[in-house]
N, C-alpha and C positions, 0 to 999 in steps of 0.2 A: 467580437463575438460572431460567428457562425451558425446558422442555423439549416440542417437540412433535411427538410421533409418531403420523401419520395411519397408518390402516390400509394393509398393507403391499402395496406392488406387486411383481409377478412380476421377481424378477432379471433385472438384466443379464445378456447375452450374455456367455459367457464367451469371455475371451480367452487365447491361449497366454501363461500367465506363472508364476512359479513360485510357490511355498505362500507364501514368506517375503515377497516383494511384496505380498500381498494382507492378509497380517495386516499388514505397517509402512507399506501406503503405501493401500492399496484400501481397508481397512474403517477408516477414520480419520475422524476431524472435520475439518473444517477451517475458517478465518475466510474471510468470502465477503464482509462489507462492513461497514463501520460504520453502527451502527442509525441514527445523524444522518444518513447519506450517503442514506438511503431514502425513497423517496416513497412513501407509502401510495395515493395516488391514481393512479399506473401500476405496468405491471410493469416489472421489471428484467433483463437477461439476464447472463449470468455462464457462464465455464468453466471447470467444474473438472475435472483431469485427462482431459482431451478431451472431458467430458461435457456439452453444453451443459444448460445450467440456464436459468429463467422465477424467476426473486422476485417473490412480491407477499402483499402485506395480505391475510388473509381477516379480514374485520370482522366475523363472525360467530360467530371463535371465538376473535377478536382474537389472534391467530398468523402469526406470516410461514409463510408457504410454499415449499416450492422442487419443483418440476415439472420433470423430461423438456422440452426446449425445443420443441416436439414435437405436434402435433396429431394425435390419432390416423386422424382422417380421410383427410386428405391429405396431414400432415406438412408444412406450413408451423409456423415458429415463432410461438408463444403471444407470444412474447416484442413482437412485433409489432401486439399486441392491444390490449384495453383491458379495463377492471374497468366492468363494466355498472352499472346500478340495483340491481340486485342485489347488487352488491361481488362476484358473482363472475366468474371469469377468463373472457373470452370471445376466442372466435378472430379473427382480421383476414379469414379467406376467406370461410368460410360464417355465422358467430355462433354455432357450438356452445359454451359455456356448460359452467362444471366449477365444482363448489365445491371447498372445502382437502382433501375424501378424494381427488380427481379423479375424482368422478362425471361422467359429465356429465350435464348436469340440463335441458339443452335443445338441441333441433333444430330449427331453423327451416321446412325445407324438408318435415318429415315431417309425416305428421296425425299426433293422439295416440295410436293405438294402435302406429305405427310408431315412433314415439319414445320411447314405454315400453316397447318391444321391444328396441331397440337402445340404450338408455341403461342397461338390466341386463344388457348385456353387458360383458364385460368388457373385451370389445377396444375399447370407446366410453371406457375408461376410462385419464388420463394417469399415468404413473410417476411415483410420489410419493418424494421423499428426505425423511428424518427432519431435519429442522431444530432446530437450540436458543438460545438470547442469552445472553449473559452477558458482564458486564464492557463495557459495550456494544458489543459484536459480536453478528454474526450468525452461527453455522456450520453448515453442510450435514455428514451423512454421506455419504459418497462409496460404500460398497459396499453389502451387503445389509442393507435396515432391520433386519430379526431381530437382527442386532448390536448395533444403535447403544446400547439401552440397556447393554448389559456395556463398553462402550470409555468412557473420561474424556474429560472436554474439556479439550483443552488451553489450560488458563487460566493465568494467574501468580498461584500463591495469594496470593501478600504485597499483592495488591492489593485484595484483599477485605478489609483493614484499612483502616481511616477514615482523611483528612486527608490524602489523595494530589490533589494537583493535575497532572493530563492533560493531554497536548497529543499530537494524531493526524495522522497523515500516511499517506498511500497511492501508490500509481503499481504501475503495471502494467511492467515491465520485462523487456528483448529479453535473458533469461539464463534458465537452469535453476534451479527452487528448490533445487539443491543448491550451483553457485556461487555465488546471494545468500548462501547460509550460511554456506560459507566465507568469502566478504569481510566479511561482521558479526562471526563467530566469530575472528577474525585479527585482534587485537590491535594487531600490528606494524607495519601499513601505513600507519595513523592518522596519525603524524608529516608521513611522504613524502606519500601520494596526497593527502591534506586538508589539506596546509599552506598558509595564511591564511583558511582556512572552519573548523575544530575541529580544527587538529591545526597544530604547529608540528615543523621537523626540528628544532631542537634539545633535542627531547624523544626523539629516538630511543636508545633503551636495548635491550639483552637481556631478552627476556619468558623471564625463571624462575619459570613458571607449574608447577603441579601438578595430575594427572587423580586428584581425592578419588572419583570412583565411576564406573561404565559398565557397560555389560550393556543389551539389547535394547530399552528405553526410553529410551535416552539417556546424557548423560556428565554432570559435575557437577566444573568446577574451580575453584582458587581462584588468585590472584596475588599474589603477600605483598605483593612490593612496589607495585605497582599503578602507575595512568599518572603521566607529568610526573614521572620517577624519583623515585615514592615520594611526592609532594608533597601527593596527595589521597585516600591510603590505601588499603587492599588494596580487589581488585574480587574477585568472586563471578560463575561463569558458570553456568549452565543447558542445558543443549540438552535438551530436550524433545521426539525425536524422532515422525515424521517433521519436521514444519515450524516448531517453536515454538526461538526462544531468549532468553537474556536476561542482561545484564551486571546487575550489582548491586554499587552503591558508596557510601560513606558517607563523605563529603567533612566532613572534622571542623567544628564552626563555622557550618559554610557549608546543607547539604540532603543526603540520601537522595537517591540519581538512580539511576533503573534507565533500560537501554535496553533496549525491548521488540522483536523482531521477528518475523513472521510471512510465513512465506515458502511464498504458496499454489503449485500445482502448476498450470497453466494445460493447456499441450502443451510438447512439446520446443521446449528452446530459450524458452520464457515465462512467468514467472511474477507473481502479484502481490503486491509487497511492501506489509504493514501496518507500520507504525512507531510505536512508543509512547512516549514520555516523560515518563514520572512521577516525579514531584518531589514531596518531603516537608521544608520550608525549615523554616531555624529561626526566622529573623526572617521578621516580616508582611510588611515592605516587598515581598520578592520576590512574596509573595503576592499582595497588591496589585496591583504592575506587572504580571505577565505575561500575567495575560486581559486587560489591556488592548488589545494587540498584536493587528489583526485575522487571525482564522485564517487567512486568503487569502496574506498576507504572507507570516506563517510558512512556507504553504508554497514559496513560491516560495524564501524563503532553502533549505527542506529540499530542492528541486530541485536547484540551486547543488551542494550537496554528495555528492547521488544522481550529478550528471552526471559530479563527478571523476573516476569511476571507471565510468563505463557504458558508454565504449567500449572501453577495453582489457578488460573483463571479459566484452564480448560477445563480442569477438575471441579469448580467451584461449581459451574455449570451441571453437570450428575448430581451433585449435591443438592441444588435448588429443583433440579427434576424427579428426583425422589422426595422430596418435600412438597410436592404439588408442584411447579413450576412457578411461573411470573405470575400468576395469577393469585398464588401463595407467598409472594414475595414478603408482604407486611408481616405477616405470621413467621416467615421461614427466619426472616431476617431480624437482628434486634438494632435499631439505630437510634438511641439515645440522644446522639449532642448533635451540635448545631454544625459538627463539620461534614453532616450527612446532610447536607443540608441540596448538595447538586442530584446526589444518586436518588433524595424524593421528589424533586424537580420531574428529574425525567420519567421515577414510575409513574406519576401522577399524571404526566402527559399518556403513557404507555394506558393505564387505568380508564383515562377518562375520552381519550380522542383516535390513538393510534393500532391498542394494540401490539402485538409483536409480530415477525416478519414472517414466521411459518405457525399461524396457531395452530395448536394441539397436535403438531410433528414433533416424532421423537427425535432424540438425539443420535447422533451413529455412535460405536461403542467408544470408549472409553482410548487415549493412543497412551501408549508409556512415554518414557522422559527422552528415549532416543525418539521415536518419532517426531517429536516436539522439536525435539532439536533440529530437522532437516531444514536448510537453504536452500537446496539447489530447484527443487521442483517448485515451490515455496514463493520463490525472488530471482533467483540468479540465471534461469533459463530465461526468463522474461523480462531481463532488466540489459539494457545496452550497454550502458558500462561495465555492469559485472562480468555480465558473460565476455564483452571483451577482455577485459582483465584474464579471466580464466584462461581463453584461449590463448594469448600472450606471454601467461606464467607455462602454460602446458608447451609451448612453442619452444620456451626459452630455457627450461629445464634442462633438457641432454646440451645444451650447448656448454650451459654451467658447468654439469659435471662431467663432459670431457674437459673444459680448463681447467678443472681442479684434480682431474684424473691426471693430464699431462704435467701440470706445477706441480703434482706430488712424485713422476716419476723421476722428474725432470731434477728433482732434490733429492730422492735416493743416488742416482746414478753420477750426483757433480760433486763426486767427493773429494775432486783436485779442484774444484773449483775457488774460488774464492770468498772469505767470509762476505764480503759488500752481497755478492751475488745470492748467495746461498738465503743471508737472511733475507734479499729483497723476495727471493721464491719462497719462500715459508710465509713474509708476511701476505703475500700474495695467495697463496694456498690458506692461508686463517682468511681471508677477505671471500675467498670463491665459497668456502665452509659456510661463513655466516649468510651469504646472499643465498646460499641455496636452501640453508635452515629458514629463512625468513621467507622465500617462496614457498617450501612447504606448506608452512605453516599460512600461509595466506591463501594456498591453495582449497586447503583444507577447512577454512572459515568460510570460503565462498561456497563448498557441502553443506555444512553441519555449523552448530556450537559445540562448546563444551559441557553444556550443562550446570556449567560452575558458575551459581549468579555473585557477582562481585561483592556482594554485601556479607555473602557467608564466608568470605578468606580470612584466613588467619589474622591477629592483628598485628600490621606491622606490614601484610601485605599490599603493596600497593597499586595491586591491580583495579585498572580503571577500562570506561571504555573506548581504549584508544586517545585521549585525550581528549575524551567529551567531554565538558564542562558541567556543572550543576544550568538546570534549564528553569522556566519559568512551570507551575506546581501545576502537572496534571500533562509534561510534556514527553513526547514517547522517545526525544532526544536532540539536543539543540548544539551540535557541534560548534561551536565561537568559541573566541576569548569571554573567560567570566568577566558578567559584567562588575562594575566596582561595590564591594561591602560583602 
């Protein structure tokens, strides 16, 4: 673990909000990116809880940083800049220059003694947030540095044990980090929403789950009988409040699967989910297979089962705000049985200790089903592998189809040629056909979905996602081999 606390900047503006907001949800850590997903050679922009943020490299003190998005000059976004000769951050307007404390450390337009005047001011200088890594993530402190050392980070300790095999996933999604929470923490829906992507209906059962702990850090449950009525043994919950939760299962025979999520606070109405997958197999085989599977893949099957549920859960959201909001939740909502048993966990926490992340901000308006559907702004400009993929299939496109341009001329024109040859360029031209339909279409996954959630196909269709597997009950998608039952 890394911890990096530059010298601290003058607080934020305060805003009207009340004491218990600012200790559960303002003075927090939070995951801002995965360390893979960064590029040391720019910056990155990021917002967390309407704050906009600048990421980047300082190679000087080899520490990420996170900066006020913010120029103090004239208040263009850093984020827009570049990392000089220097390695440190420089502006896009004028070229003022800030090392990782947010000094700034140069002026362009001034002589020296004007810019040794105005770089020991303090108003030349950018608001610095406490930054830390671990587990490889990135997290920002969100409220006054002078805290960040006294508050934890919200990590998953059992993963600071050896012999866990990772698999990550992200997107930026049109909800509240309090309803991603409830749809991860909600066991029950797993069957219905994800059935033929991780979840089958004939596994719907009564979740007689139990709240083993709770109080102003979070809840801690357990579920004897656990998913696939009992068939993969009890699961273990976490919520780790504000944004951290976690299933934990011990599929006998089979592997250790936790589902990890992190559910950052963006603005109303948008948050960014991290998703984590860790596996502890007993046999090698699996270990073997599953870095095989290129990460770009995986995620698109983890898209597939993010979309199941990403437009009625945006929607659901209007719904509950024109009913009063969270504060009307017990009224809005009717929850009878005992499989609601996680989603009163957490309003109860939300009720009595936390709060929600932007009180009494409205929603922004309402997106349709194509907006819902976008990737690319989403995940894939942000994600390393995908965008490489993208750029790869885009590279490798015309080359396709001039060999399949040429194979097909190349068989109209060899009509003295001989059958052996003829059919080897035909099956060769059906080969260039499918490679480039299959780029297509992969191309076009790393945009968009299709809106088609797999559980509404016809029956008999056996659209899946990608070969995900059914996951452990409240998982956003656990690409392995099913485990055994």
């Amino acid at each position: 673990m890394a911890l990096s606390s530059p010298a601290p900047a003058p607080s934020q503006s305060p805003r009207p909000c009340e004491q218990g907001w600012r200790r559960h949800w303002l003075h927090q850590w939070y995951a801002v990116a995965y360390l893979d997903d960064l590029d040391r050679a720019r910056p990155t922009a990021f917002t967390l809880l309407e704050q906009d943020l600048v990421l980047w490299w300082d190679g000087a003190h080899s520490a990420w940083c996170a900066f006020a998005d913010v120029c103090p000059h004239r208040l263009v976004p850093l984020s827009e800049g570049r990392l000089n000769d220097r390695g440190q951050l420089e502006c896009p307007y004028h070229g003022w220059s800030f090392d990782g404390t947010g000094t700034c450390t140069a002026i362009p337009q001034a002589d020296p003694d004007q810019a040794a005047f105005a770089c020991a001011s303090g108003r030349s200088a950018c608001r610095v947030y406490p930054t830390a890594t671990a587990q490889g993530l990135l997290f920002v402190f969100a409220g006054d540095p002078e805290r960040a050392a006294g508050c934890p980070l919200p990590i998953v300790p059992t993963l600071e044990e050896p012999g866990w095999l990772v698999q990550d996933t992200f997107r930026d999604l049109p909800m509240d980090a309090l309803t991603l929470l409830e749809n991860v923490l909600d066991v029950s829906h797993v069957p219905f929403t994800h059935h033929r992507t991780v979840g089958r209906r004939e596994n719907a059962a009564p979740v007689e789950a139990e709240i083993t702990s709770s109080g102003p850090e979070g809840f801690t449950a357990r579920w004897q009988e656990g998913p696939r009525r009992g068939k993969l043994g009890s699961q273990f919950t976490t919520y780790a409040a504000p944004s951290l939760m976690w299933h934990d299962l011990t599929a006998q025979g089979f592997a250790r699967i936790l589902t990890v999520v992190y559910a950052t606070p963006i603005r109303p109405g948008e948050c960014r989910l991290f998703a984590r997958f860790p596996f502890q197999f007993r046999s090698a085989i699996p270990r073997l297979l599953l870095p095989l599977r290129p990460r770009w893949l995986q995620h698109l099957g983890n898209h597939i089962v993010l979309e199941d549920d990403q437009v009625f859960l945006h929607w659901q959201e209007r719904a509950l705000e024109r009913s009063g909001g969270r504060p009307a939740f017990s009224r809005a909502c009717y929850l009878p049985t005992t499989s609601d048993i996680y989603v009163r966990a957490l309003h109860d926490w939300v009720d009595r200790h936390g709060g929600e992340p932007f009180p009494g901000r409205p929603l922004p308006p309402r997106q349709g089903p194509d907006q819902l559907m976008e990737r690319d702004h989403a995940h894939t400009r942000h994600c390393r592998a995908c965008s490489g993929a993208q750029r790869r299939l885009r590279q490798a496109r015309p080359w396709v189809e001039a060999a399949l341009g040429l194979s097909l001329v190349a068989l109209a024109l060899g009509s003295a040629w001989g059958w052996p040859l003829r059919i080897g360029l035909a099956a060769l031209a059906a080969v260039l056909w499918a490679v480039r339909g299959r780029m297509g279409r992969w191309e076009q996954q790393l945009s968009r979905g299709d809106g088609l959630p797999p559980r509404n196909a016809p029956s008999g269709d056996p659209r899946r996602s990608h070969g995900s597997p059914p996951a452990p009950a409240g998982a956003p998608s656990t690409p392995a081999p099913d485990p055994p039952g």
